[in-house]
Backbone as XML, in Angstrom:
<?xml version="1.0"?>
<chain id="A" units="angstrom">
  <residue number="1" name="UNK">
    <atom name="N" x="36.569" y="-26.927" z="-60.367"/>
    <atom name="CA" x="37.805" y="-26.218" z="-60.117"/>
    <atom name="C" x="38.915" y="-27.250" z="-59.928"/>
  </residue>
  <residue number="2" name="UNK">
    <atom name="N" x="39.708" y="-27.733" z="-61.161"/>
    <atom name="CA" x="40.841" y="-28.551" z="-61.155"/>
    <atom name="C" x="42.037" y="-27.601" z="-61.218"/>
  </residue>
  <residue number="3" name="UNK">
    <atom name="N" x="42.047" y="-26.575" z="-60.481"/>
    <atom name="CA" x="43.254" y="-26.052" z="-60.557"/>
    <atom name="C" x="43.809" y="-25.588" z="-58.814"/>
  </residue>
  <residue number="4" name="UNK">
    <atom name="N" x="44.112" y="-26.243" z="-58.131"/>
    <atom name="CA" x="44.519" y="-25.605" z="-56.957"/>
    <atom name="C" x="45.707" y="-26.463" z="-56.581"/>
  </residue>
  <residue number="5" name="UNK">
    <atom name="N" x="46.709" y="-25.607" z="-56.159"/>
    <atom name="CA" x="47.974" y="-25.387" z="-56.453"/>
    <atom name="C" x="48.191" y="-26.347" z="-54.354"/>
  </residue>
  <residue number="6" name="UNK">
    <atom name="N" x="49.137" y="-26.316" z="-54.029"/>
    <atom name="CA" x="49.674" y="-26.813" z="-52.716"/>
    <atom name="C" x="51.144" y="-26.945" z="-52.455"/>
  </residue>
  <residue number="7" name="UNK">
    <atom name="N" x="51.782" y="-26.529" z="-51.375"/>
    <atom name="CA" x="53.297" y="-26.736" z="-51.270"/>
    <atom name="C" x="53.638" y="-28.240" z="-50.097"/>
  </residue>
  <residue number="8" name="UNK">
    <atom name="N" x="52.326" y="-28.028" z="-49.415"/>
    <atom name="CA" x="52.165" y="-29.361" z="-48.423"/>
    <atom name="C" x="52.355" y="-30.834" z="-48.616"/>
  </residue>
  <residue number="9" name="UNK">
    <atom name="N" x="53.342" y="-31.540" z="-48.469"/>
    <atom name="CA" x="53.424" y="-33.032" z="-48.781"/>
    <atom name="C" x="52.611" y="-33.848" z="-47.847"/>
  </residue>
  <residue number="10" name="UNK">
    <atom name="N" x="53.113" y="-33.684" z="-46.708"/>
    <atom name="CA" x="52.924" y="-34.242" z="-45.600"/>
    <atom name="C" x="51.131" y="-35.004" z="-45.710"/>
  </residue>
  <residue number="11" name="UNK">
    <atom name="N" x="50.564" y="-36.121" z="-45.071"/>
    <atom name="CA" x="49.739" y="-36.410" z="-45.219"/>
    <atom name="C" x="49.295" y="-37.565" z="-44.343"/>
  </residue>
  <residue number="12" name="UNK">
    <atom name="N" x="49.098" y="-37.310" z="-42.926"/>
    <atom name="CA" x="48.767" y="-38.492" z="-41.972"/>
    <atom name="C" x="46.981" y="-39.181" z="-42.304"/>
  </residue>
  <residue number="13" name="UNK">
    <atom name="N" x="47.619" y="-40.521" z="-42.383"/>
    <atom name="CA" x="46.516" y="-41.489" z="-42.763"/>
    <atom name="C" x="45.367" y="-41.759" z="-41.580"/>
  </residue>
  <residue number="14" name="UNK">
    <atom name="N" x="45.746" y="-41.697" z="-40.095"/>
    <atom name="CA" x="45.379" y="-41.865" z="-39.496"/>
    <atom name="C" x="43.880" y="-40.291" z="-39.620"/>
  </residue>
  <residue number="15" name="UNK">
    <atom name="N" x="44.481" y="-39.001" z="-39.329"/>
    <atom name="CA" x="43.358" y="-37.956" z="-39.701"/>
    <atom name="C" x="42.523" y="-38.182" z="-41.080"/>
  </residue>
  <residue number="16" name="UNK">
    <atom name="N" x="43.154" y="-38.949" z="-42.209"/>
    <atom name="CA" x="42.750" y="-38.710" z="-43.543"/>
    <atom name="C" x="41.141" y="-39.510" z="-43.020"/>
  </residue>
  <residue number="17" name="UNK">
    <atom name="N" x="41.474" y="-40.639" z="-42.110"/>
    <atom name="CA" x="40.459" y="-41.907" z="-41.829"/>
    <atom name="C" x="39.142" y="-40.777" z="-40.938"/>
  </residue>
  <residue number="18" name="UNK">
    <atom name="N" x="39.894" y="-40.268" z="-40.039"/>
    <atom name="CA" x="38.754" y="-39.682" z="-39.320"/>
    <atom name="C" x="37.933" y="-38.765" z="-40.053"/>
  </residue>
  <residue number="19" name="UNK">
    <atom name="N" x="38.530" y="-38.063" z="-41.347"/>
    <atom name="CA" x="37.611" y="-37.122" z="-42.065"/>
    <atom name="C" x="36.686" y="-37.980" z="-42.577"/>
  </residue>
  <residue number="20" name="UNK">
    <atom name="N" x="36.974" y="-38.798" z="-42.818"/>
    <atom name="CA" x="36.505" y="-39.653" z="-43.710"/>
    <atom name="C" x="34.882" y="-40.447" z="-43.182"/>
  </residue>
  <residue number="21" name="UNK">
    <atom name="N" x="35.532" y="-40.811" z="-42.101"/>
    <atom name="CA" x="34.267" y="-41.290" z="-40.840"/>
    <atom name="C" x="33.388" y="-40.427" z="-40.505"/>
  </residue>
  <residue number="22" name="UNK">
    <atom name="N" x="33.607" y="-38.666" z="-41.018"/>
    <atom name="CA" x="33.291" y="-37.743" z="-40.540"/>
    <atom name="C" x="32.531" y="-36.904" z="-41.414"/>
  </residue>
  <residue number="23" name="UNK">
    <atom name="N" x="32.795" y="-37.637" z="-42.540"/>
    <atom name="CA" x="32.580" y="-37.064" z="-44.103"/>
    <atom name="C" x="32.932" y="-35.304" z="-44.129"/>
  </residue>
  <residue number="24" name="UNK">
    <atom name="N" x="33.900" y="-34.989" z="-43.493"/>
    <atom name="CA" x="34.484" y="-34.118" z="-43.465"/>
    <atom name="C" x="35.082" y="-33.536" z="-44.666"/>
  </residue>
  <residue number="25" name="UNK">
    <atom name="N" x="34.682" y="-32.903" z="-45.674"/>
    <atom name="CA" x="35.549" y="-32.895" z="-47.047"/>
    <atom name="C" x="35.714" y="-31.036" z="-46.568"/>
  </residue>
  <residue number="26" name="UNK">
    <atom name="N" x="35.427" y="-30.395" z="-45.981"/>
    <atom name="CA" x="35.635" y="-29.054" z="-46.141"/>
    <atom name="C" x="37.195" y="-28.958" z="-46.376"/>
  </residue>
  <residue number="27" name="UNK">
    <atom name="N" x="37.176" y="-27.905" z="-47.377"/>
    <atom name="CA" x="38.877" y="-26.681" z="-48.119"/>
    <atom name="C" x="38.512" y="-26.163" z="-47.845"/>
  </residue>
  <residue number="28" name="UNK">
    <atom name="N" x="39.903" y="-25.089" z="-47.912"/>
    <atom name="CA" x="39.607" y="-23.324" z="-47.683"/>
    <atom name="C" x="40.711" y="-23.073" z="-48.416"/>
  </residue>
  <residue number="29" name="UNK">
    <atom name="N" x="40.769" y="-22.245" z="-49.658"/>
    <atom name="CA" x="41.398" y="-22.203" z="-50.424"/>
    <atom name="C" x="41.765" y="-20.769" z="-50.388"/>
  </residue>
  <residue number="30" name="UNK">
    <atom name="N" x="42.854" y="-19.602" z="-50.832"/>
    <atom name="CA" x="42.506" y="-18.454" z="-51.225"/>
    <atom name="C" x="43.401" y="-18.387" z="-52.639"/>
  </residue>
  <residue number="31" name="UNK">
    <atom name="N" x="43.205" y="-17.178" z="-53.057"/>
    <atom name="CA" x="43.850" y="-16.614" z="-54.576"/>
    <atom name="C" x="44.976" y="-15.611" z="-54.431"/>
  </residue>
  <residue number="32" name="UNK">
    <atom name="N" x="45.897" y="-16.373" z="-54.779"/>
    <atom name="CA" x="47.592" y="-15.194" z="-54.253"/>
    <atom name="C" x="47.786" y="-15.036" z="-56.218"/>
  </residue>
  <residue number="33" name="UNK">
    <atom name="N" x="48.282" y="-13.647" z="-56.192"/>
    <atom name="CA" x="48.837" y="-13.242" z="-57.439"/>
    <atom name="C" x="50.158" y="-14.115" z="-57.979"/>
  </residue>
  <residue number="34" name="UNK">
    <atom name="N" x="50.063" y="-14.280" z="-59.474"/>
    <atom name="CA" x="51.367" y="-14.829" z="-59.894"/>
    <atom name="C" x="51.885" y="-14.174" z="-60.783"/>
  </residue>
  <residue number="35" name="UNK">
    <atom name="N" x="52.833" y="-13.404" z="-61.010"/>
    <atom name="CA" x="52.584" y="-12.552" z="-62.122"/>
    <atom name="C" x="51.516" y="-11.973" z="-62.265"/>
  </residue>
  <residue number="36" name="UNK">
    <atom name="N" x="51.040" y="-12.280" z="-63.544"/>
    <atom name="CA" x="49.923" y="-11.363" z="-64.291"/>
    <atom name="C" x="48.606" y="-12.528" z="-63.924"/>
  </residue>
  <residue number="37" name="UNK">
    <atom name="N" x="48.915" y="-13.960" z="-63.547"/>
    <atom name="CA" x="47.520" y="-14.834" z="-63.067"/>
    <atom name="C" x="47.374" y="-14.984" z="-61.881"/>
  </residue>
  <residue number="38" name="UNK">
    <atom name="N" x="45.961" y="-15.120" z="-61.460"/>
    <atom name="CA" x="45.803" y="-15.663" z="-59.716"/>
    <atom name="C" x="45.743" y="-17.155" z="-59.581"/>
  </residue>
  <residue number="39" name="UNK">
    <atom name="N" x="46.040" y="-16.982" z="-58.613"/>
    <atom name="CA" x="46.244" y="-19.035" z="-58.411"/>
    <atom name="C" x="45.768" y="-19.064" z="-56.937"/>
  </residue>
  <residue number="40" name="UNK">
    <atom name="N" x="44.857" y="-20.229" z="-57.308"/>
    <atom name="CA" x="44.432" y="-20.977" z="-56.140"/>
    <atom name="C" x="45.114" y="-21.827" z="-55.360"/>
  </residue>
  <residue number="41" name="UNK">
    <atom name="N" x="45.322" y="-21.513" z="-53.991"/>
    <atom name="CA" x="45.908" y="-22.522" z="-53.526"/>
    <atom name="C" x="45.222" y="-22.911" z="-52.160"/>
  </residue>
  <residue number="42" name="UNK">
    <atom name="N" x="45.450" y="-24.241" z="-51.599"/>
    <atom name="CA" x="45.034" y="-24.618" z="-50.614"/>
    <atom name="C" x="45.427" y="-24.429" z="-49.651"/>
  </residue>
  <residue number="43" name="UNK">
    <atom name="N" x="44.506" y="-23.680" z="-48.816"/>
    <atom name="CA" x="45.340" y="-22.881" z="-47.014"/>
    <atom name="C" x="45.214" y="-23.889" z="-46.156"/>
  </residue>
  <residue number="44" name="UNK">
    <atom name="N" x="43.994" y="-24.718" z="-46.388"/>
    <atom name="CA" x="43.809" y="-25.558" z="-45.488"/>
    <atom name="C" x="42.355" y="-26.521" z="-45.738"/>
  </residue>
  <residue number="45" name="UNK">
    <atom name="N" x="42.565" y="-27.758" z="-45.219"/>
    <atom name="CA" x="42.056" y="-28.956" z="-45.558"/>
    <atom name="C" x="42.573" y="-30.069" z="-46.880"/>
  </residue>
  <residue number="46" name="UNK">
    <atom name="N" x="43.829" y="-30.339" z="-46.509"/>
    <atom name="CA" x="44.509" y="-31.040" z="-46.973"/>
    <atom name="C" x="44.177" y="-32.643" z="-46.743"/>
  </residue>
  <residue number="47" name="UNK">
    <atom name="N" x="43.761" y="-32.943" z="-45.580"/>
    <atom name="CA" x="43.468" y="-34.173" z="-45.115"/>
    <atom name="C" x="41.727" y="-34.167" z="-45.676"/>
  </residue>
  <residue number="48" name="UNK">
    <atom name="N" x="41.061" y="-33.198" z="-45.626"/>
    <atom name="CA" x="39.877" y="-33.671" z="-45.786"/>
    <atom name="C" x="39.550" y="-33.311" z="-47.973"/>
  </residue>
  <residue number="49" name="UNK">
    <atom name="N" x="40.512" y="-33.163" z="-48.187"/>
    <atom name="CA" x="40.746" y="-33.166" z="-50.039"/>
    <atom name="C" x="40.951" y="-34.385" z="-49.986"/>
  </residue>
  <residue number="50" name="UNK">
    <atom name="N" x="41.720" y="-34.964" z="-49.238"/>
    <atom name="CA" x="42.482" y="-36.686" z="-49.619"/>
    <atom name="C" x="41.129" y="-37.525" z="-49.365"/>
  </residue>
  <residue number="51" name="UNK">
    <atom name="N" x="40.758" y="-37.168" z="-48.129"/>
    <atom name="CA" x="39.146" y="-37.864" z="-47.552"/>
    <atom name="C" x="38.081" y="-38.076" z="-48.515"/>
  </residue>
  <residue number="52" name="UNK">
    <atom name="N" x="38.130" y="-36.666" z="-49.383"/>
    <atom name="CA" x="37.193" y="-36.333" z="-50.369"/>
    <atom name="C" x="37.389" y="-37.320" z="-51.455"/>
  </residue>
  <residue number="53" name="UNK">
    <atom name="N" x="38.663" y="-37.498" z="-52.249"/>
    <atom name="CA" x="39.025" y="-37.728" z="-53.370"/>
    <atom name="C" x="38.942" y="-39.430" z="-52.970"/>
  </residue>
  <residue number="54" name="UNK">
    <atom name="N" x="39.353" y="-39.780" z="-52.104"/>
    <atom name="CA" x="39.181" y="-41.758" z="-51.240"/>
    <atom name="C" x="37.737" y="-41.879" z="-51.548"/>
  </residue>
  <residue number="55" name="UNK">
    <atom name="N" x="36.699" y="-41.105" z="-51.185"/>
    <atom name="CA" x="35.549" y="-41.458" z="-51.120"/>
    <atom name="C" x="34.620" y="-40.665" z="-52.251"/>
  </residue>
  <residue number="56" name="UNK">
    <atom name="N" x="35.380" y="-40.364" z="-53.263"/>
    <atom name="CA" x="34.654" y="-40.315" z="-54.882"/>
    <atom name="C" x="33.790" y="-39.000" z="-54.388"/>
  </residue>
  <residue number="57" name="UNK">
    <atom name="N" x="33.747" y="-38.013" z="-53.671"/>
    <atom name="CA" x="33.262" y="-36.533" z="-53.632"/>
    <atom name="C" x="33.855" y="-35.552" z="-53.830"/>
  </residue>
  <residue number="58" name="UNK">
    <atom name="N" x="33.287" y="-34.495" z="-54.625"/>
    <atom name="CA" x="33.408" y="-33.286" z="-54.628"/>
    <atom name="C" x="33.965" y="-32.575" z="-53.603"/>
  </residue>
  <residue number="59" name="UNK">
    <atom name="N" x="34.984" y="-32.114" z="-52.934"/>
    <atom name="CA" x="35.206" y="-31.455" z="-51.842"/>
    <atom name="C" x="34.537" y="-29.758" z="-51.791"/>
  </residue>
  <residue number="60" name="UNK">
    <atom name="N" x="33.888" y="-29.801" z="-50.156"/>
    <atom name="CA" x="33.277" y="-28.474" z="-50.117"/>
    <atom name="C" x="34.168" y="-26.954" z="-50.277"/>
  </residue>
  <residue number="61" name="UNK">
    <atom name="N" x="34.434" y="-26.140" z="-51.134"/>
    <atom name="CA" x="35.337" y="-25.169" z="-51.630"/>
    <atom name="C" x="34.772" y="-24.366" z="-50.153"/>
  </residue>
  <residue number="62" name="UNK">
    <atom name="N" x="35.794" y="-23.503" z="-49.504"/>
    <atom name="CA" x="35.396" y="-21.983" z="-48.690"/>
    <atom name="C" x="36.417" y="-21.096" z="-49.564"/>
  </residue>
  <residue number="63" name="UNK">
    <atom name="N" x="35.920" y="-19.958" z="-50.181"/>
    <atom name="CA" x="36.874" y="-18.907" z="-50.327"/>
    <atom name="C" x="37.605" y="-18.257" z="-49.405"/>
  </residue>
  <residue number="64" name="UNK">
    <atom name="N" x="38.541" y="-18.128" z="-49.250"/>
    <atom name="CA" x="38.977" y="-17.111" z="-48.026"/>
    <atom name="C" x="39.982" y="-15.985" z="-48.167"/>
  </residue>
  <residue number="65" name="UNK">
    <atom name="N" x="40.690" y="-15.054" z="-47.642"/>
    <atom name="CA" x="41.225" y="-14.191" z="-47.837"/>
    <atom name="C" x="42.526" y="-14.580" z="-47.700"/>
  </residue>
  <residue number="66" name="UNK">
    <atom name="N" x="43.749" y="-14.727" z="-48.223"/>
    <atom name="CA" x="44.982" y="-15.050" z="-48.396"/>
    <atom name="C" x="46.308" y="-14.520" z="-47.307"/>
  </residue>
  <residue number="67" name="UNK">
    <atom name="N" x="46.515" y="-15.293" z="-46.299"/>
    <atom name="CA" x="47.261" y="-14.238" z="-45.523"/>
    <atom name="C" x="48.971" y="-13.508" z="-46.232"/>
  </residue>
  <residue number="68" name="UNK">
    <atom name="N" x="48.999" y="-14.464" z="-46.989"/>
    <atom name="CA" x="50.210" y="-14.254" z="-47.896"/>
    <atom name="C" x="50.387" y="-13.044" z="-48.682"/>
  </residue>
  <residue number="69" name="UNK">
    <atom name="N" x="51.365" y="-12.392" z="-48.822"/>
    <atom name="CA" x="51.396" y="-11.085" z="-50.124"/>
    <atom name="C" x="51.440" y="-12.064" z="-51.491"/>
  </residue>
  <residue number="70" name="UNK">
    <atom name="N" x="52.499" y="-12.974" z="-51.159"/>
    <atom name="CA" x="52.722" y="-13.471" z="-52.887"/>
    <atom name="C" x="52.894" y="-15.029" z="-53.029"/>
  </residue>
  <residue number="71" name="UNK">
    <atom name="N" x="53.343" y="-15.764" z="-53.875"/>
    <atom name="CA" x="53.319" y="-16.949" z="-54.289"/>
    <atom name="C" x="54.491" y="-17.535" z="-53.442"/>
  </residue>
  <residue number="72" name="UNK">
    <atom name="N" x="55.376" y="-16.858" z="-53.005"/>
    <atom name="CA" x="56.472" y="-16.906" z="-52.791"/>
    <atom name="C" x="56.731" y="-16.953" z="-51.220"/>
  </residue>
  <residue number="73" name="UNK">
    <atom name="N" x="55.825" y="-16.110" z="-50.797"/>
    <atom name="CA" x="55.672" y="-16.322" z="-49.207"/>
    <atom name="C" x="54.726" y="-17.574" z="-48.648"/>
  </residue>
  <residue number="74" name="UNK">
    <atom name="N" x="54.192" y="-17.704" z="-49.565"/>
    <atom name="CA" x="53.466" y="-18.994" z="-49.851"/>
    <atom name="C" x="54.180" y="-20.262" z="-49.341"/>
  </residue>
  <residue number="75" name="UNK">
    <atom name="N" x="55.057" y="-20.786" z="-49.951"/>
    <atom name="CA" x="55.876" y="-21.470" z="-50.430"/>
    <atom name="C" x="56.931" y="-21.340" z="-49.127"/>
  </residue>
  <residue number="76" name="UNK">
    <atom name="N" x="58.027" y="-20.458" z="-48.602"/>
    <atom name="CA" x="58.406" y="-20.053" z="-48.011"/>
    <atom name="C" x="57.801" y="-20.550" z="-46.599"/>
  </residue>
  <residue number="77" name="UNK">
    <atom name="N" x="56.568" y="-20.270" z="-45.759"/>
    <atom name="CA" x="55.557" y="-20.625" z="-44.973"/>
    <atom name="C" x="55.797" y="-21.943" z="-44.973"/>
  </residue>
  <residue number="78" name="UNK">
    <atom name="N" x="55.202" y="-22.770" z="-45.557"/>
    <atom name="CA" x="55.598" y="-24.158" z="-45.637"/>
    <atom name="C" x="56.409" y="-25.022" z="-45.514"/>
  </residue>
  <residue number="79" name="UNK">
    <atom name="N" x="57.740" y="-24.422" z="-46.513"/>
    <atom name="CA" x="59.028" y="-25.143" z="-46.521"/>
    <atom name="C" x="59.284" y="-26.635" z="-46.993"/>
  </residue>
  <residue number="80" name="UNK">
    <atom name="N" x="57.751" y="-26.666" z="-47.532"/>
    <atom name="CA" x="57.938" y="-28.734" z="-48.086"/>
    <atom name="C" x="58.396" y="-28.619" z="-49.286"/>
  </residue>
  <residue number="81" name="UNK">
    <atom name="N" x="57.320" y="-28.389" z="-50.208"/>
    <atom name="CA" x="57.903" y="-28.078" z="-51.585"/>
    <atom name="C" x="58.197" y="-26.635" z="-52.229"/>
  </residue>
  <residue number="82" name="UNK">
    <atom name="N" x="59.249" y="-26.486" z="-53.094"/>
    <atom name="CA" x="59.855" y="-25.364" z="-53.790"/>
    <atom name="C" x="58.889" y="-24.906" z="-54.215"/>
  </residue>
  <residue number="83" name="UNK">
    <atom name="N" x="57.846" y="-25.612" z="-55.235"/>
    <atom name="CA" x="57.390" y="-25.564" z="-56.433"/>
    <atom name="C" x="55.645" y="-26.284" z="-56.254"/>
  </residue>
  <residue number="84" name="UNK">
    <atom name="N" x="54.866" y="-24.944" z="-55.811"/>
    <atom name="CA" x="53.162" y="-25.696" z="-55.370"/>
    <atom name="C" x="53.083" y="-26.491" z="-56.667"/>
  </residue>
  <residue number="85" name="UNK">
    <atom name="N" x="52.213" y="-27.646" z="-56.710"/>
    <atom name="CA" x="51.793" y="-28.908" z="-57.374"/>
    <atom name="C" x="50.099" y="-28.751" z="-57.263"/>
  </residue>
  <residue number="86" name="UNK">
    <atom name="N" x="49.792" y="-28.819" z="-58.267"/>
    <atom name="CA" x="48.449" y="-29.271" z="-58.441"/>
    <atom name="C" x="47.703" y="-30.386" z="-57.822"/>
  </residue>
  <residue number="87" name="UNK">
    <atom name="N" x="46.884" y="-30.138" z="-56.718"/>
    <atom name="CA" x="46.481" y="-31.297" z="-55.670"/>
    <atom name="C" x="45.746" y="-32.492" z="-56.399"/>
  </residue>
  <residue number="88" name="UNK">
    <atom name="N" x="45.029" y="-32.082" z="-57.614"/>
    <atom name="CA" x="44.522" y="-32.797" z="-58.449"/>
    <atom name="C" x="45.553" y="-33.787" z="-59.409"/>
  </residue>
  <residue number="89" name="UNK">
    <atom name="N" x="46.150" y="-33.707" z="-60.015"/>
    <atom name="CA" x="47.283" y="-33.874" z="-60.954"/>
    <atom name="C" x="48.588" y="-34.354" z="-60.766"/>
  </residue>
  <residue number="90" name="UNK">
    <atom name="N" x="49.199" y="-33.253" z="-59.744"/>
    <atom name="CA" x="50.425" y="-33.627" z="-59.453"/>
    <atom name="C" x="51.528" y="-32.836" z="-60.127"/>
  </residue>
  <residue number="91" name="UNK">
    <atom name="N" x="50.625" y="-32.102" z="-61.261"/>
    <atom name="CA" x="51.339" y="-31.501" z="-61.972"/>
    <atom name="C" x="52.401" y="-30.049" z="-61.140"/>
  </residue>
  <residue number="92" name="UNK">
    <atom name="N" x="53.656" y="-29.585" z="-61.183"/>
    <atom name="CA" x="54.098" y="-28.528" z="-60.830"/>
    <atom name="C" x="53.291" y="-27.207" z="-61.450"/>
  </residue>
  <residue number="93" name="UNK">
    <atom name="N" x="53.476" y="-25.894" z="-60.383"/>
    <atom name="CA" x="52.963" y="-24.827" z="-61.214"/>
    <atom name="C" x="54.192" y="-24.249" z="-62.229"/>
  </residue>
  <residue number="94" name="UNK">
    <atom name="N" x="55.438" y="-24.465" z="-61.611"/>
    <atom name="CA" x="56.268" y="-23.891" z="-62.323"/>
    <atom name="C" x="57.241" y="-24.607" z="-63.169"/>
  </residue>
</chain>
């Protein structure tokens, strides 16, 4: 799953280290509507994706239920970036 979306910049090195020590890789991702596609985005475990990706693993996926109605409240919630980015890539969704 190379597609999960994020509005979160922010990224303290100091937690990234403790996941890491901790082998902590758990996400929790859910699926908000975009239009006519669903998109994955990351609710939480941002520090332990970075942990994951430093130390060449797979991060552990949790599905979860989306507290958001839309892409937009999404985004909104956050307030970092306009435009979720592909945590993998970097790429924008929009």
């Amino acid at each position: 799953m190379n597609e999960i979306y994020s509005v979160q910049e922010y990224r303290d090195q100091s937690i990234i280290e403790e996941k890491r020590e901790n082998k902590d890789y758990k996400i929790k991702i859910a699926y908000i509507a975009d239009d006519e596609n669903m998109v994955a985005i990351l609710v939480d475990g941002h520090h332990s994706f970075e942990a994951a990706i430093i130390d060449g693993v797979d991060p552990e996926i949790e599905i979860v239920e989306s507290e958001f109605k839309s892409l937009e409240d999404y985004v909104i919630a956050f307030n970092e970036l306009s435009n979720p980015v592909n945590i993998y890539n970097g790429k924008e969704l929009w």
